[in-house]
C-alpha atoms as one frame of an Amber mdcrd trajectory, in Angstrom:
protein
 -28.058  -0.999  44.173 -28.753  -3.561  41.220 -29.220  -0.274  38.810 -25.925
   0.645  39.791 -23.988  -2.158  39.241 -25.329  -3.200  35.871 -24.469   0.763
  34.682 -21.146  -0.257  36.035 -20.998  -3.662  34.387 -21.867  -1.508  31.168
 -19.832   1.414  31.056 -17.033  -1.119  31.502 -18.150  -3.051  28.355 -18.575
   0.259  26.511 -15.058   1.543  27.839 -13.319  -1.871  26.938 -14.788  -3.108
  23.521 -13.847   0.585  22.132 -11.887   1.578  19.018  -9.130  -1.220  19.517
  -6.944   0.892  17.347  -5.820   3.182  14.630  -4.285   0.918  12.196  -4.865
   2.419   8.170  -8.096   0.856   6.259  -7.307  -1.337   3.274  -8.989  -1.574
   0.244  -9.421  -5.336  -0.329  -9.003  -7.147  -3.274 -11.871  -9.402  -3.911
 -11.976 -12.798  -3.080 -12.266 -14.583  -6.486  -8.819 -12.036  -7.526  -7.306
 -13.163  -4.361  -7.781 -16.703  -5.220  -6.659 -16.203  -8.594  -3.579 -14.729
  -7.587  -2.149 -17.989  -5.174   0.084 -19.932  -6.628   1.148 -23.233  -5.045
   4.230 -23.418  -3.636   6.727 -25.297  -5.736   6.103 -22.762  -8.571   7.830
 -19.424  -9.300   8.035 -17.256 -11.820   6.841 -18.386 -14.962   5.231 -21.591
 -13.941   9.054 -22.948 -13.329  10.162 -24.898  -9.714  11.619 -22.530  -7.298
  14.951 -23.133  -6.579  15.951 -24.308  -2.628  17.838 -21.542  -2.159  15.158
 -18.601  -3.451  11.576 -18.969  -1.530   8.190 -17.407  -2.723   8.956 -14.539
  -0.506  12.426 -13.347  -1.498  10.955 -13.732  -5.250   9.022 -11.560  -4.253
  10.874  -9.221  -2.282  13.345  -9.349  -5.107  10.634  -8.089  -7.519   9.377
  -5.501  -5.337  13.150  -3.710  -5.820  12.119  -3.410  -9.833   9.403  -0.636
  -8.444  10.185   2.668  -8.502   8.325   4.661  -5.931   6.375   7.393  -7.171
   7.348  11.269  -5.510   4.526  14.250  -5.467   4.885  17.536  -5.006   3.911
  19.474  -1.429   0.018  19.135  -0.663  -0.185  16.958  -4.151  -1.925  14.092
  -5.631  -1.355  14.458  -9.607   1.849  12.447 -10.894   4.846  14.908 -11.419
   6.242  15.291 -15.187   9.256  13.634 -14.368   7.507  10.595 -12.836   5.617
   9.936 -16.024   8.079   7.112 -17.125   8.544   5.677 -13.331   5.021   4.877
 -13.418   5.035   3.471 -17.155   8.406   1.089 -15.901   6.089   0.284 -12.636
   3.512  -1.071 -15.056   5.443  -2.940 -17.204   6.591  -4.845 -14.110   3.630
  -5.402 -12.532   2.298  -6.964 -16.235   5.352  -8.936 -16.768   7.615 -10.189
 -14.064   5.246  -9.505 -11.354   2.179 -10.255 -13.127   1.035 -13.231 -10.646
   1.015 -11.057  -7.638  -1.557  -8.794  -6.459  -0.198  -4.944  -5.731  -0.446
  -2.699  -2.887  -0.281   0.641  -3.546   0.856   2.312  -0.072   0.559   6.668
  -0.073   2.755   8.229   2.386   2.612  12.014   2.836   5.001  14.493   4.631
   4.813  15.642   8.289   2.845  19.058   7.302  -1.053  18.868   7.850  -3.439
  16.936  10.395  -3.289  13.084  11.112  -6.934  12.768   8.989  -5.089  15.212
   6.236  -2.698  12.836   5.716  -4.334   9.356   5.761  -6.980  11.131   2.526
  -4.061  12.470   0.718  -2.127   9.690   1.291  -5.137   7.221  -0.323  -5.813
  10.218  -3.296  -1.963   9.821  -4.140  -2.219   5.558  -4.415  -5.507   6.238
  -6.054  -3.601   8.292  -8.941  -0.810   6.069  -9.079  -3.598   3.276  -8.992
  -5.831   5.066 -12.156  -1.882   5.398 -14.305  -1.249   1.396 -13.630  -4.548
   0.686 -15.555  -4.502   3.339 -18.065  -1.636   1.199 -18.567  -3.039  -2.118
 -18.367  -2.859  -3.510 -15.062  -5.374  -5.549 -14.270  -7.203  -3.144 -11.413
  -8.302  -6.531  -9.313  -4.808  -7.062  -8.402  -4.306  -3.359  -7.035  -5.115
  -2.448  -3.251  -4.428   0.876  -1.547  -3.185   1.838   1.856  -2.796   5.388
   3.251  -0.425   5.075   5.614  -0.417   9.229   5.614   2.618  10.258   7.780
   3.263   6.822   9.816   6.261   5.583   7.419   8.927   8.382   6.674  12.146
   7.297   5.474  13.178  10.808   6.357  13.460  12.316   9.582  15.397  15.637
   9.200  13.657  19.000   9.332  14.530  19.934   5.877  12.373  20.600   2.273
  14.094  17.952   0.902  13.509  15.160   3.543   9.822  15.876   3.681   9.963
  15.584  -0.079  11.492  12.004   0.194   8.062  10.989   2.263   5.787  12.567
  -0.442   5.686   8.986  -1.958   3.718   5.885  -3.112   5.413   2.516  -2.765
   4.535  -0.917  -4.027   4.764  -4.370  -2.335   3.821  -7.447  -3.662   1.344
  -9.766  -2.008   0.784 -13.252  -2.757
């Protein structure tokens, strides 16, 4: 009887402490870039005071609208010809206005291929985008990557053009 209840007791720890979920891995920055990259709170861009009206986060939400995401062809990860100067005019913001900030670099991927599929070509795509924003001279301890493969479509019709909208790789700001 005692054999059976602790290989009851530990099924149920092996059932309950499981995979808790499926949320996408993160490439971190590390912690001395992180550090470098806070700024205290009465300072915005620039070293000047932040107005009362305009917070840390809509500065930064505001600067995230100067990105241009960056579109890939079906089952791609190699930056198109006509995305060449997106990614240059990313750069330049991320080195200028944005240049306090750390960058994540999040790859999104159309609805065609398997979950796993996805979440690698999604990371391959911010990787590329990633390797153009240092060629370019971003410093590469501010950038992170996120696959968030086909979880995020700002699409949802069944058409070749949707699923091209949600071949992508956005950037957000983090502080």
């Amino acid at each position: 009887m005692r054999k059976v209840v602790v290989s009851s007791v530990f099924a149920a720890l092996l059932v309950l402490t499981g995979c808790s979920d499926k949320e996408p891995k993160v490439e971190g920055l590390d912690n001395a870039a992180a550090g470098s990259k806070v700024s205290s709170a009465g300072e915005g861009l620039s070293g000047q005071s932040l107005s009362s009206t305009e917070s840390e986060s809509d500065i930064m939400a505001r600067l995230e609208k100067e990105f241009s995401s960056v579109y890939f062809d079906f089952d791609k990860f190699n930056i198109r010809a006509d995305m060449q100067s997106s990614v240059s005019k990313d750069a330049s913001v991320a080195k200028s206005q944005a240049s306090k900030y750390a960058i994540k670099l999040e790859g999104n991927c159309d609805e065609w291929g398997s979950d796993e599929y996805n979440f690698a070509l999604g990371l391959k795509r911010a990787n590329t985008v990633k390797n153009a924003l240092v060629a370019e001279g971003v410093d590469t301890n501010r950038i992170s990557m996120v696959s968030l493969g086909e979880g995020n479509p700002t699409c949802t019709d069944k058409t070749k053009e949707c699923w091209a909208k949600n071949r992508r790789v956005e950037f957000k700001l983090l502080p």
